[in-house]
ChimeraX commands (.cxc) that place a marker at each C-alpha (Angstrom):
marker #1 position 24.84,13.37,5.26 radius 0.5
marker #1 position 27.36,11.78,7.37 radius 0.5
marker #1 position 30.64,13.24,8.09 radius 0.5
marker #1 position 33.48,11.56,9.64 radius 0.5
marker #1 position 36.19,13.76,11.00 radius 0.5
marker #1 position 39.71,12.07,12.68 radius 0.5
marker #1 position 40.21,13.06,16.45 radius 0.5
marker #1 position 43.07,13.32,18.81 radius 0.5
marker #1 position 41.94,14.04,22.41 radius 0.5
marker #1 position 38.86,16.71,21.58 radius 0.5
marker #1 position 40.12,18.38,18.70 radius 0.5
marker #1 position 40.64,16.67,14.90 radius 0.5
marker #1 position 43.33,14.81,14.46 radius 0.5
marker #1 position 45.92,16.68,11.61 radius 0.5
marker #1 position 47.33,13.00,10.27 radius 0.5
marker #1 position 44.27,11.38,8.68 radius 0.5
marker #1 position 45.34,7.66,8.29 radius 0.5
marker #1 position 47.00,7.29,12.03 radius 0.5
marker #1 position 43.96,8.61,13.91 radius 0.5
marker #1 position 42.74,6.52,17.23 radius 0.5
marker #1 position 38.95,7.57,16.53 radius 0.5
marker #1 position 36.76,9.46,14.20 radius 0.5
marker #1 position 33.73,11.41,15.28 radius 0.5
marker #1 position 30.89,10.78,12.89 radius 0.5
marker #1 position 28.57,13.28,12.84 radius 0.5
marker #1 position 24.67,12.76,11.04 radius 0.5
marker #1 position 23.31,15.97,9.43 radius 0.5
marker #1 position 19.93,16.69,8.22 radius 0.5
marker #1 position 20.42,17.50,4.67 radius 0.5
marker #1 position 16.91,19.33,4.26 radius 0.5
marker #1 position 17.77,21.36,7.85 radius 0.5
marker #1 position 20.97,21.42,8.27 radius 0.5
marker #1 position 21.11,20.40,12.07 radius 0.5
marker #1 position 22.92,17.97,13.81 radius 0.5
marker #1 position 21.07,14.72,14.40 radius 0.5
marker #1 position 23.62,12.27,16.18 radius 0.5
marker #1 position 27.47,12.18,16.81 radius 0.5
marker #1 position 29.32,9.47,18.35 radius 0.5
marker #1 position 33.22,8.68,18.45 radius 0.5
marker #1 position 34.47,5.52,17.04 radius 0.5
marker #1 position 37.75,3.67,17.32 radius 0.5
marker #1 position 39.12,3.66,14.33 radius 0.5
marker #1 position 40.33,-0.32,13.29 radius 0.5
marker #1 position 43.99,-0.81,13.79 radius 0.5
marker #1 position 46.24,0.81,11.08 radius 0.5
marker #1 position 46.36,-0.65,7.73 radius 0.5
marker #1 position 47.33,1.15,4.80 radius 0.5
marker #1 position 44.12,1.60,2.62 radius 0.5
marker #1 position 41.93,0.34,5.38 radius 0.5
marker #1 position 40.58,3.47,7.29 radius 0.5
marker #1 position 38.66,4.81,3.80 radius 0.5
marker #1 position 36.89,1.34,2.84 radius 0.5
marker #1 position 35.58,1.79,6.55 radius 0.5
marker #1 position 34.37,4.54,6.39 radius 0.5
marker #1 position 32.53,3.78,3.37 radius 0.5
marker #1 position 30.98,0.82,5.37 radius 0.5
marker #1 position 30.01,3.19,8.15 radius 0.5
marker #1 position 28.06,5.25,5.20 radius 0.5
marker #1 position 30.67,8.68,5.54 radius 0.5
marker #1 position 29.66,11.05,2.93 radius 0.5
marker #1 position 32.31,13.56,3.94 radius 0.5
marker #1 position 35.22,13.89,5.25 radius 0.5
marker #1 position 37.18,16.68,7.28 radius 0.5
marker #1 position 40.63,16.30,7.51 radius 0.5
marker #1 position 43.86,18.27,8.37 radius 0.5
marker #1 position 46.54,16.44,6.66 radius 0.5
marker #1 position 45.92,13.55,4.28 radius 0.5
marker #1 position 48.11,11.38,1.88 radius 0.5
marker #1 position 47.56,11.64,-1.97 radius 0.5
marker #1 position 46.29,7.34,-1.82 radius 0.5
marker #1 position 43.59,7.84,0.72 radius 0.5
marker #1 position 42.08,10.86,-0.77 radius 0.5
marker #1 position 42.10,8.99,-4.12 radius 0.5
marker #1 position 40.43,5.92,-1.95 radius 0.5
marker #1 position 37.85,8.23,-0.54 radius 0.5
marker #1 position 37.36,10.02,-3.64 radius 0.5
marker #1 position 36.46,6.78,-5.61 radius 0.5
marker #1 position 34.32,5.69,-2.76 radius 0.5
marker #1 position 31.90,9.15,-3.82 radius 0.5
marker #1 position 33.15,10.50,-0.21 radius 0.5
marker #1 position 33.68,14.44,-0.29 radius 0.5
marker #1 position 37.03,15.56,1.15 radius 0.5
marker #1 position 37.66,18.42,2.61 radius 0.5
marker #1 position 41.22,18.94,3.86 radius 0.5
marker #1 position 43.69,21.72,5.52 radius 0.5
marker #1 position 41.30,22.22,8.55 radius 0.5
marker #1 position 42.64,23.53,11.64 radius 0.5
marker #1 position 42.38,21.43,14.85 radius 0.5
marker #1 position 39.45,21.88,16.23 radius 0.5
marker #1 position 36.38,20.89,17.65 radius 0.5
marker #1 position 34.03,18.51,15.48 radius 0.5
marker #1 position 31.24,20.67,16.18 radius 0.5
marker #1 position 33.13,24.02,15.22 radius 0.5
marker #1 position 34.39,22.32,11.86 radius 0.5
marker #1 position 30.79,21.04,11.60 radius 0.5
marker #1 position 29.26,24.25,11.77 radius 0.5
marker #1 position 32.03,26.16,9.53 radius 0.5
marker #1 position 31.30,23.44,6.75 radius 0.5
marker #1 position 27.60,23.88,6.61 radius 0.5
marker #1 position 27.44,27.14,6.70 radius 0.5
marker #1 position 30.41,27.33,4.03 radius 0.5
marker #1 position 32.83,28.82,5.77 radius 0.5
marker #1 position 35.33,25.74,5.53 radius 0.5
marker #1 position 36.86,25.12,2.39 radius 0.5
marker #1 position 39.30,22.19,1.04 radius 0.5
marker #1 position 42.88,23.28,0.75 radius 0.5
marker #1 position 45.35,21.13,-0.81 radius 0.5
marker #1 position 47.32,19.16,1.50 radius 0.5
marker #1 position 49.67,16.55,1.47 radius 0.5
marker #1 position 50.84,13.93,4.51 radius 0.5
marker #1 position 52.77,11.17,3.89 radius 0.5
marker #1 position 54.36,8.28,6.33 radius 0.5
marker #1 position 57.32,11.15,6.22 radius 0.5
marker #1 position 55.23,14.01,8.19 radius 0.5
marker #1 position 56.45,14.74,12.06 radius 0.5
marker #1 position 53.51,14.79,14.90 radius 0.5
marker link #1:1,2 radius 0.2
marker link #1:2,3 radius 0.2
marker link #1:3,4 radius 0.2
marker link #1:4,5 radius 0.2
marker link #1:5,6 radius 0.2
marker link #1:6,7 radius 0.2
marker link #1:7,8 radius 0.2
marker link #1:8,9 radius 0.2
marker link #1:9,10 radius 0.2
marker link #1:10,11 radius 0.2
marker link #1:11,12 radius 0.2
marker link #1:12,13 radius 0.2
marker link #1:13,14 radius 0.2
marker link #1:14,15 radius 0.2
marker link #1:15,16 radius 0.2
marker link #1:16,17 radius 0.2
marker link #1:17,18 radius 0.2
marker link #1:18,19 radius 0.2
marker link #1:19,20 radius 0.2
marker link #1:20,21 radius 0.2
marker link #1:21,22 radius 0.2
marker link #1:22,23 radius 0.2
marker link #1:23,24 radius 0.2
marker link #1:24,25 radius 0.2
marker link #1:25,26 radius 0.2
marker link #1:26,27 radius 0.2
marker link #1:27,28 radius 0.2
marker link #1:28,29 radius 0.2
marker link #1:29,30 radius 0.2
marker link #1:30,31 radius 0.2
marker link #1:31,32 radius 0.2
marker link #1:32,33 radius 0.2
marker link #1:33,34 radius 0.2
marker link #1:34,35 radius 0.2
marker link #1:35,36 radius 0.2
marker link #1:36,37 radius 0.2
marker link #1:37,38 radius 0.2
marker link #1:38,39 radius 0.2
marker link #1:39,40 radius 0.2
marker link #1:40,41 radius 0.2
marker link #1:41,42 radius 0.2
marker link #1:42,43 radius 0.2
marker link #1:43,44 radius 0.2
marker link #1:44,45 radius 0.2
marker link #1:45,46 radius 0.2
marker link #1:46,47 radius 0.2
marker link #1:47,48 radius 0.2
marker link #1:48,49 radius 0.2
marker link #1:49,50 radius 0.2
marker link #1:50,51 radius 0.2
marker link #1:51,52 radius 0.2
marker link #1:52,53 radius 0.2
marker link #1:53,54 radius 0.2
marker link #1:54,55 radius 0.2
marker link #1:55,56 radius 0.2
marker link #1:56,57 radius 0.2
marker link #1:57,58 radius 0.2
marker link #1:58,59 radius 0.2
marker link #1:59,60 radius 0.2
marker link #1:60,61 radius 0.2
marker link #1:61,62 radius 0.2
marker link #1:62,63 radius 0.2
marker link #1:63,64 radius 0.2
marker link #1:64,65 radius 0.2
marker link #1:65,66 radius 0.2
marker link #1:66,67 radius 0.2
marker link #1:67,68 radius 0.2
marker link #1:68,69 radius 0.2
marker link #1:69,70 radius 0.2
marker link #1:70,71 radius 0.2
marker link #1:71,72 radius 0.2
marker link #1:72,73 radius 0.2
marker link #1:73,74 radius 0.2
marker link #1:74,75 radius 0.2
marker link #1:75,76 radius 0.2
marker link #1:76,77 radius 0.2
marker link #1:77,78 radius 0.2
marker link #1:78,79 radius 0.2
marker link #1:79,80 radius 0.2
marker link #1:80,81 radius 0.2
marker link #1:81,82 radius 0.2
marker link #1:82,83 radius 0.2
marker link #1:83,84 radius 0.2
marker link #1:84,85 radius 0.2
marker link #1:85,86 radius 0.2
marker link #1:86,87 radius 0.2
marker link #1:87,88 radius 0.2
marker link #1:88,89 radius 0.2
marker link #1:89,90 radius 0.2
marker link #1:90,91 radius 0.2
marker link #1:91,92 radius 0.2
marker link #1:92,93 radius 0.2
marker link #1:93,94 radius 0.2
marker link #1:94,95 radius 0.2
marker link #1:95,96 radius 0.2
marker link #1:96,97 radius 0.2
marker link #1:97,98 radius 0.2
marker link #1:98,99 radius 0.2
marker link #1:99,100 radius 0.2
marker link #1:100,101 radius 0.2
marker link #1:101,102 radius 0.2
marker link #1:102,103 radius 0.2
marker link #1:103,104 radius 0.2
marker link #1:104,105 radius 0.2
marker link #1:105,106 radius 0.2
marker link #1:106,107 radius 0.2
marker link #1:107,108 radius 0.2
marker link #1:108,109 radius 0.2
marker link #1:109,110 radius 0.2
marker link #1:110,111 radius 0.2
marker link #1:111,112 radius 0.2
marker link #1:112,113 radius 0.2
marker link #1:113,114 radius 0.2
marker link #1:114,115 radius 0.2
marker link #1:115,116 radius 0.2
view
């Protein structure tokens, strides 16, 4: 399992498609533990762009705060899980609230429209 999450600073980015970097974070599915995380730049904005990369980098999920209805589709039809409406927080926290299933997908919508 590989889960990408967007970051501003330390904390996860809430607009999806403008992030600087993603932290991708390998889990053990049989264990459950943390095996590697590294942060990423993310390539340079493209509409469309950020969820065939991430599909490249071999993301099987993704946390996200805010995300438009075209990149969820994108990631959806890539067989990428997306979870959205997180808060802003750590990757680890929002890591650890996933797998133990304490994080769960709320239905978001950003746009080119939202303020940050």
């Amino acid at each position: 399992m590989k889960i990408a999450i967007p970051m501003s600073g330390s904390c996860m980015d809430q607009h999806f498609g403008h992030c600087k970097n993603v932290a991708l974070i390998d889990v053990a599915p049989e264990s459950g533990k943390v095996t590697c995380q590294t942060e990423l730049a993310t390539p340079e904005h493209q509409h469309g762009l950020l969820p065939r990369w991430l599909k490249e980098m071999g993301v099987t999920h993704v946390i996200a705060g805010g995300m438009g209805a075209h990149a969820r589709t994108l990631l959806l039809e890539s067989s990428i899980e997306v979870i959205t409406g997180a808060p802003s927080e750590t990757p680890a926290d929002l890591v650890q609230k996933f797998l133990s299933g304490n994080l769960q997908s709320v239905e978001t919508s950003c746009g080119h429209t939202c303020s940050h």
